[in-house]
C-alpha positions, 0 to 999 in steps of 0.5 A: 888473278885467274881465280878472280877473273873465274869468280867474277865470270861466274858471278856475272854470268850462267853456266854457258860461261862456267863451261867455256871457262872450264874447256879454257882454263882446264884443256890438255894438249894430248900427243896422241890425239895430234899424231891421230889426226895428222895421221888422218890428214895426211892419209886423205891428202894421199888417197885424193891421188887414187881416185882414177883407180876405184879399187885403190880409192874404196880401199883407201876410203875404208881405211880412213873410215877406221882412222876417223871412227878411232879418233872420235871414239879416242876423243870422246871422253877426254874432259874439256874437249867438246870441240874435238869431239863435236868435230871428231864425230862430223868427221867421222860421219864424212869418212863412214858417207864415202864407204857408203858411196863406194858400197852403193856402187862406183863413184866418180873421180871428181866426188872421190876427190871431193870427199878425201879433199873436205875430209882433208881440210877438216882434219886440218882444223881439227888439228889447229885445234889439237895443236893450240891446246896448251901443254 
């Protein structure tokens, strides 16, 4: 039944589909890539309480910024995994824009909060993400 509804897919339909299709059908669930970003997840909820002390919360920033560049480079060619990787490097991106605050000079508390909160959150969906994948 799958290889028709794929025939009939193809037939109908351009290479957007085929690719679709492929990260459907063909996506692995993979232990260590969860375990990385609930890692990620978690250490950004924690760091949110370290923003009143800006040596701990630059610290913390900068080790999150190697968790999420692990992650995306970890991810990036995995096969069928576009979504992951697309979200991976914006994830990244988030992390490595807070050590550039911090590099910059002191940053308020409400923006440290702000950036490891958003961080937080979008490990979060990646994570649903990682989690729905079928084993």
């Amino acid at each position: 039944m799958k290889k028709l509804l794929l025939i009939l897919a193809l037939s109908l339909t351009g290479c957007s589909t085929v690719e679709t299709l492929k990260e459907t059908f063909f996506m692995k669930y993979d232990s260590n890539e969860y375990t990385q970003i609930t890692a990620i997840r978690t250490n950004a909820q924690l760091a949110t309480a370290s923003c009143d002390k800006p040596d701990d919360a630059k610290v913390n920033a900068q080790g999150l910024s190697k968790q999420t560049t692990l992650f995306k480079n970890q991810t990036e060619f995995l096969p069928y995994n576009t979504k992951v990787i697309a979200s991976a490097g914006e994830l990244d991106a988030m992390a490595q824009g807070l050590v550039t605050q911090y590099q910059k000079g002191p940053v308020s508390p409400v923006f440290c909060k702000i950036k490891f909160d958003s961080i937080a959150k979008s490990a979060e969906i990646i994570q649903k993400t990682v989690g729905a994948k079928p084993r």
